[in-house]
C-alpha positions in Angstrom: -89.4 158.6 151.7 -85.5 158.4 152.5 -84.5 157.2 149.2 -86.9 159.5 147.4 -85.2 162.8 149.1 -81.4 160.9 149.0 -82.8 160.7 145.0 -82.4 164.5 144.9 -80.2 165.8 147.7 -77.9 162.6 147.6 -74.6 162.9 147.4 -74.8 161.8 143.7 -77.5 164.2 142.9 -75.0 167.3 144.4 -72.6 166.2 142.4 -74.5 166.1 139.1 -75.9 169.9 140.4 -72.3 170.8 140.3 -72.0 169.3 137.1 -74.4 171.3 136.3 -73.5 174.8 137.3 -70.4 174.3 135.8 -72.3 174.3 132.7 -74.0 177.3 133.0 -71.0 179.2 133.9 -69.3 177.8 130.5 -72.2 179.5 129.1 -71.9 182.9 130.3 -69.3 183.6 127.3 -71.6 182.8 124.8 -74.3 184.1 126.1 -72.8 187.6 126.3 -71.6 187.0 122.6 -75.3 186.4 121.8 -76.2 189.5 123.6 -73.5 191.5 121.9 -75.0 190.2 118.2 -78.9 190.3 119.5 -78.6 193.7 121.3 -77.4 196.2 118.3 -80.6 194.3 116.3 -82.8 194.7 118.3 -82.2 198.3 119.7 -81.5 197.1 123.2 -78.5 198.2 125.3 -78.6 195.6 127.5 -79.9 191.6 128.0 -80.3 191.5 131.7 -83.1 194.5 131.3 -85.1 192.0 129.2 -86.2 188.8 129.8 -87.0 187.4 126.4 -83.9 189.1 124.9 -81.8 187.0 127.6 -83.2 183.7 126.4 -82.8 184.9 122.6 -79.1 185.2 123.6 -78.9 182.1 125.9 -80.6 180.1 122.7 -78.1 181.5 119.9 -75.4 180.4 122.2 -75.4 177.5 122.3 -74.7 176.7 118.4 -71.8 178.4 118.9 -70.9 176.4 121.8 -71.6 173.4 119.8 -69.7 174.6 116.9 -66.7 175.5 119.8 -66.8 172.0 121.0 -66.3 170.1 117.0 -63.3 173.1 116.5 -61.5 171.8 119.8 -60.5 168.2 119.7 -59.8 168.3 123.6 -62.9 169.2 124.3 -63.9 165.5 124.1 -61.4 164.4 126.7 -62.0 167.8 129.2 -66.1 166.6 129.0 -65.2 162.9 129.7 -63.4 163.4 132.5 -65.6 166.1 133.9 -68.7 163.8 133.3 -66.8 160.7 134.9 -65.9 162.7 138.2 -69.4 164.5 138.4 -71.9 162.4 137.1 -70.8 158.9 138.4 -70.2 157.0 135.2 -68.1 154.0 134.6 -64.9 155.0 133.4 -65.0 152.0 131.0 -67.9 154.0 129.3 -66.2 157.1 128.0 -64.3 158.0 125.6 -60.7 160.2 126.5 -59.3 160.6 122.9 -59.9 163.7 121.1 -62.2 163.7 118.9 -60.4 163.1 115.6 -63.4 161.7 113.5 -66.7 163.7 112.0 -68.5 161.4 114.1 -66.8 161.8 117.2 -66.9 165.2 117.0 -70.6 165.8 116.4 -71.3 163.5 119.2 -69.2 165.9 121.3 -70.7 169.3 120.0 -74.2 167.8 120.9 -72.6 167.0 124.1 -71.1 170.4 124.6 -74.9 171.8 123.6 -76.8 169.8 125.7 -74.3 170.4 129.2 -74.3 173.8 128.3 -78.0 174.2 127.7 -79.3 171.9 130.8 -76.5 174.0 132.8 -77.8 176.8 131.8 -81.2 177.1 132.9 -80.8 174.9 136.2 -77.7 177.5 136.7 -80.6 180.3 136.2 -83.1 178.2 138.5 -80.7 178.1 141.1 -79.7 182.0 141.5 -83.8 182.8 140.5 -86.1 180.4 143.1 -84.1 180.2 146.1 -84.1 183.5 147.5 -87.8 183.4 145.4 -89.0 180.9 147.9 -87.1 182.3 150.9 -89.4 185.3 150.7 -92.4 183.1 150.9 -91.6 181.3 153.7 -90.7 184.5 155.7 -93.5 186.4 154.3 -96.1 185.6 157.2 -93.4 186.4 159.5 -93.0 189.5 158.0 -96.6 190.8 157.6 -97.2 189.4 160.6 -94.8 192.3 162.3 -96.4 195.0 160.0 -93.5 195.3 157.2 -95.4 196.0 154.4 -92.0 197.4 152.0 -91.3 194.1 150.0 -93.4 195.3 146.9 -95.4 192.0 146.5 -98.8 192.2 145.0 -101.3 192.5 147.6 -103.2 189.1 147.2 -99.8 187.4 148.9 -101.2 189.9 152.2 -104.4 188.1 151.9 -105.2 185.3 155.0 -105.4 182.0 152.7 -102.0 183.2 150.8 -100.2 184.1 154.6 -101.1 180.1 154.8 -100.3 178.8 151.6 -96.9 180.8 150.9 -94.3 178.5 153.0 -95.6 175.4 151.6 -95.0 177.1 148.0 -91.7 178.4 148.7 -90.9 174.6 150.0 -92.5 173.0 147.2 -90.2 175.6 144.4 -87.2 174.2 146.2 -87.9 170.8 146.0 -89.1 171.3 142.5 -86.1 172.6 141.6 -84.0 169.7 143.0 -86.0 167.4 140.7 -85.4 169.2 137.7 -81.6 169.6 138.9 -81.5 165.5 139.3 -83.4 164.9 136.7 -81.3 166.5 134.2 -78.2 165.5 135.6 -80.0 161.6 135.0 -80.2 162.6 131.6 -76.8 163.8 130.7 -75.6 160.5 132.8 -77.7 158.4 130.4 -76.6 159.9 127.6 -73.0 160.7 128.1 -71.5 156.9 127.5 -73.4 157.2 123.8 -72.3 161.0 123.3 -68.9 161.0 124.8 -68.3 157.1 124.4 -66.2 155.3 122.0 -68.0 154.6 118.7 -70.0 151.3 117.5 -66.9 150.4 115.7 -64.2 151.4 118.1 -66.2 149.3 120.8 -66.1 146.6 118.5 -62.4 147.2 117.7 -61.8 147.2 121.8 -63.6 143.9 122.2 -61.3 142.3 119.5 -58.3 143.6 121.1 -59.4 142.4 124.4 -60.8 138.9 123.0 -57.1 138.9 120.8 -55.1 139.6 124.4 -57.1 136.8 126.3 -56.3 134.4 123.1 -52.4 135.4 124.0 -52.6 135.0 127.7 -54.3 131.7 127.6 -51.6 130.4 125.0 -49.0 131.2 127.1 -50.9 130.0 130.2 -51.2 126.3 128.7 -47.4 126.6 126.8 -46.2 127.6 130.3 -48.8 124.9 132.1 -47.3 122.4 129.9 -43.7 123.0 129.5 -43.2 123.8 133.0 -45.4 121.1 134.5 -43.5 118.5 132.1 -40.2 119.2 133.2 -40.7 119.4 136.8 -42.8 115.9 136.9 -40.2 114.5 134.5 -37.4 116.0 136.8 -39.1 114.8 140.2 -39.2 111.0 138.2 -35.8 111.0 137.4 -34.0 112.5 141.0 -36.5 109.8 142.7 -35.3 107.1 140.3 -31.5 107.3 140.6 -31.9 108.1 144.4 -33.2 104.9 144.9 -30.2 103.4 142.7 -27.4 105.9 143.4 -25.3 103.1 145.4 -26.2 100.4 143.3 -26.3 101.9 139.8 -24.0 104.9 139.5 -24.5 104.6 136.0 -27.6 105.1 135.4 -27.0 107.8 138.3 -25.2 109.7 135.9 -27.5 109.5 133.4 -30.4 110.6 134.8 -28.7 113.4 136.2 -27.9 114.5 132.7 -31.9 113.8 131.1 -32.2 116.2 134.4 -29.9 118.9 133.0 -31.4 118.6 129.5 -34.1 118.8 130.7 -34.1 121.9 133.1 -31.8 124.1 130.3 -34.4 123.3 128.0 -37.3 124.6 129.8 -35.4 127.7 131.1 -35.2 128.2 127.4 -38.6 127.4 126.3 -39.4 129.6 129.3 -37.6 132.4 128.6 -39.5 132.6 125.1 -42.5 132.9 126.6 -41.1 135.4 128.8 -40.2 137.0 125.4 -43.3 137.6 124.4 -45.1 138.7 127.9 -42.5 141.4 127.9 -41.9 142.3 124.3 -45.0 140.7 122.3 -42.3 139.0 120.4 -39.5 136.6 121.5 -36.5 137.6 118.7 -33.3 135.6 119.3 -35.0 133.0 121.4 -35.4 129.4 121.1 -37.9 128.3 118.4 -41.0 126.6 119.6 -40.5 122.7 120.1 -42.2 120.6 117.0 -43.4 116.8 116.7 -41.2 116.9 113.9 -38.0 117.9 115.3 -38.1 117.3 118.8 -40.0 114.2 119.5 -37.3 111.8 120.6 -35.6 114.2 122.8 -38.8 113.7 124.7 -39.0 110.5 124.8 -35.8 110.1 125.8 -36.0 112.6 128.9 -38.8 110.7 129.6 -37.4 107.3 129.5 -34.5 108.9 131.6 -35.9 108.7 134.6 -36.9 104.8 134.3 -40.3 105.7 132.8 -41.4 102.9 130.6 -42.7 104.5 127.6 -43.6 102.0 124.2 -44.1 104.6 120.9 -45.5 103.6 117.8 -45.3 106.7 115.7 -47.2 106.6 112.1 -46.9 109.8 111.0 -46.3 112.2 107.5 -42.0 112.6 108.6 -41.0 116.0 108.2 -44.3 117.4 106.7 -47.1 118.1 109.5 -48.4 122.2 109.1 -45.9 123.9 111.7 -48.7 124.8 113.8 -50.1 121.6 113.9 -46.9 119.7 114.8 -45.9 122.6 117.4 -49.7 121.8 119.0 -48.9 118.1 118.6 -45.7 118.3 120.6 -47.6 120.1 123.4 -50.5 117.8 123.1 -47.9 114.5 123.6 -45.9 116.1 126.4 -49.2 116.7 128.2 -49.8 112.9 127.9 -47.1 111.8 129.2 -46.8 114.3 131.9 -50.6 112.6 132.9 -48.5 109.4 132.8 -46.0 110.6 134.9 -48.0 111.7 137.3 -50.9 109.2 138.1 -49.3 105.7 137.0 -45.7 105.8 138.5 -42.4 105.6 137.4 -42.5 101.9 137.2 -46.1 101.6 134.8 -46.0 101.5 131.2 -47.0 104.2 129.0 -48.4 103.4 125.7 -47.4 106.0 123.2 -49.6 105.7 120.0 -49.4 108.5 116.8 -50.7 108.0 113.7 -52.7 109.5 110.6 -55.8 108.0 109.3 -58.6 109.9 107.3 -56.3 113.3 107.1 -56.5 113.3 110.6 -53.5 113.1 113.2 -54.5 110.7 115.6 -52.8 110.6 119.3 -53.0 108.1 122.1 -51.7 108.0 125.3 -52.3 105.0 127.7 -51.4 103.9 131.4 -52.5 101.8 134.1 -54.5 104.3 137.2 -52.9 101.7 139.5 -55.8 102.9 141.7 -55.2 106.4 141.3 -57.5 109.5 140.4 -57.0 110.4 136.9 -56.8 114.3 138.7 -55.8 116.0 141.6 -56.6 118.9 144.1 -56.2 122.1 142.4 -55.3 120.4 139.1 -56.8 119.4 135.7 -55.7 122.6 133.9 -53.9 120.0 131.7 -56.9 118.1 130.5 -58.5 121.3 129.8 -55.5 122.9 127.9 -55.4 119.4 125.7 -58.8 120.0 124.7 -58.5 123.8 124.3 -55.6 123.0 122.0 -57.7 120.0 120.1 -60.8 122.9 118.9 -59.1 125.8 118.3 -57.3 123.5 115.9 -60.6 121.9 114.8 -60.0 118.3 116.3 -61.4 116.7 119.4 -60.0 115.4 122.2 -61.6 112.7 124.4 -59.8 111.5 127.9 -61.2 109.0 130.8 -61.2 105.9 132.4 -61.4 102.3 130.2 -62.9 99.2 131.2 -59.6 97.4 131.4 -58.2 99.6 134.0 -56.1 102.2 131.8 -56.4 105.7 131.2 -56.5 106.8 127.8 -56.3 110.3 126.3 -57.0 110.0 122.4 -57.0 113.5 120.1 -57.5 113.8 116.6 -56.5 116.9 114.4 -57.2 117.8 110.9 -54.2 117.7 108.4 -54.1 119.4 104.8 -51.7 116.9 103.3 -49.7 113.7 103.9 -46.6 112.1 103.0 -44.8 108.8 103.3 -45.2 107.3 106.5 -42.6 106.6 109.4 -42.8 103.8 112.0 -40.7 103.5 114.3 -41.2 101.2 117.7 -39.3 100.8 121.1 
């Protein structure tokens, strides 16, 4: 019973009565132009003496209210926002453009018609049954102390009618709170499909919001992976020459400088990304790293800080896809960043990359030495590996062997290849 009378004197079902009484008073003006085209034909000098002649004016209206609402492109964005505030509809839903397109716009006039119209009569209903059914309830009352001036017929003076009135004038009220929620359900339901964007802007939206995830999850894993790489190459190499800085200044000083490289070339690939966060473009900024191009300098900030890293490269020199190679690089310094991390700066790293059946193929092997192959809070690395592996239409497969290694292994489609380069250390 509680949630059948909060159903139509609920806060959300006064607000949708507001709603609609604002309708019926953006009526009035084309109601009285109605009147002033229905009166002069049909002799009348006045609506409000007739009955009929006022809903002849109310109903031709209401096309011009339509017509109104397709003129005046804000009238899109005035409805939305009134609809959003009064009617409780996800904000998501509507559409606060103007209405630029024929379709928009004759969504909007049937809007504009339909607010109007519901407005309209529940706007009449609630000047006409109120004080209707306040006389009813106070009739008995009223008889009762002999006032007999109210002009009613005389059946309502009858005994059975004295009884019956207040539970009619009750019942009017409440029937006119359900027709006051129940239109205001309707023009709820139907506003997101009248006032929302199109089929194809909605589509549109989606692909712009499916296109901005694609961006932010690229520079999630290029930031995961740049980032993370430096910071476990740079916590590799400080530990390493700490532990030699009296007995090996030399290798001191060079693992302070694979450090500097290192650090001045991620606040570079950093700021790129930065770039385009900011800008959606990185101009003047450090291109992305390649396989290609930028292969040894990893390997050697890697092997700065006393990792032990064995590479056996087998690939097309100079002539992987730029996206492909770009991928590659990213793929390779997450492997080795594994490495860093879970076998030790003393365990080998087995550096394998080669093409075979138009596919690139990369390996990376180390010893767990007992560790997990993740951590607490990690394994965004694994994931971005693999993310990276299908969106370029390759696979990527990482776990534990039987021999006590961890291997990560990823193969991605090429178009062509060249002559191959080996090269060993």
């Amino acid at each position: 019973m509680r949630g059948f009378v909060g159903l139509l004197f609920g806060r959300r079902a006064r607000r949708r009565w507001v709603h609609l009484v604002l309708g019926g008073a953006l009526a009035m003006p084309y109601v009285f132009v109605g009147e002033a085209v229905l009166g002069p034909a049909t002799g009348a000098h006045s609506a409000f003496g007739s009955f009929p002649l006022q809903l002849a004016s109310f109903a031709a209206g209401l096309p011009l209210a339509a017509l109104t609402a397709a003129l005046f492109p804000m009238a899109r964005p005035l409805e939305a926002g009134a609809a959003r505030a009064l009617c409780g509809i996800d904000p998501d839903a509507l559409a606060y453009d103007a209405a630029r397109t024929r379709g928009a716009k004759a969504r909007t006039a049937g809007w504009f018609a339909l607010h109007l119209g519901f407005g309209g009569v529940i706007s009449g209903m609630s000047l006409a049954v109120p004080p209707f059914a306040a006389v009813l309830m106070v009739l008995p009352v009223a008889v009762g102390l002999g006032d007999t001036r109210l002009g009613l017929p005389e059946v309502l003076g009858e005994p059975w009618a004295l009884a019956l009135e207040p539970v009619a004038g009750g019942a009017l009220l409440a029937a006119l709170a359900g027709c006051a929620a129940g239109c205001g359900a309707l023009l709820a339901r139907w506003a997101p499909a009248l006032l929302g964007p199109a089929p194809k802007d909605r589509l549109a939206a989606a692909e712009a919001r499916a296109a901005d995830l694609a961006v932010r999850n690229r520079l999630a894993r290029e930031l995961h992976d740049s980032v993370g790489h430096a910071l476990s190459a740079v916590t590799l190499q400080a530990g390493a020459a700490r532990r030699v800085l009296d007995s090996d200044p030399e290798f001191v000083r060079e693992a302070l400088a694979a450090i500097e490289e290192t650090t001045r070339r991620t606040v570079g690939e950093l700021d790129a990304v930065l770039g385009v966060l900011r800008d959606g473009d990185a101009p003047g900024t450090a291109p992305a790293p390649t396989l290609d191009a930028d292969l040894d300098g990893l390997l050697r900030r890697t092997r700065a800080g006393g990792q032990r890293v064995t590479a056996t490269v087998e690939a097309a020199a100079g002539s992987l896809p730029p996206l492909l190679s770009r991928e590659a690089y990213r793929i390779v310094q997450e492997g080795l960043s594994n490495a860093l991390r879970h076998a030790g700066g003393q365990a080998g790293v087995d550096l394998r990359i080669g093409v075979a059946d138009d596919h690139l193929e990369i390996a990376v092997e180390n010893p767990l030495n007992g560790t997990a192959p993740s951590r607490p809070g990690g394994g965004h690395g694994l994931r971005g590996i693999a993310d990276r592996a299908r969106l370029l239409g390759g696979t990527a497969e990482a776990g534990p062997q039987h021999d006590g290694t961890w291997r990560l292994r990823v193969r991605l489609p090429i178009r062509t290849t060249g002559p191959t380069m080996k090269e060993s250390a």
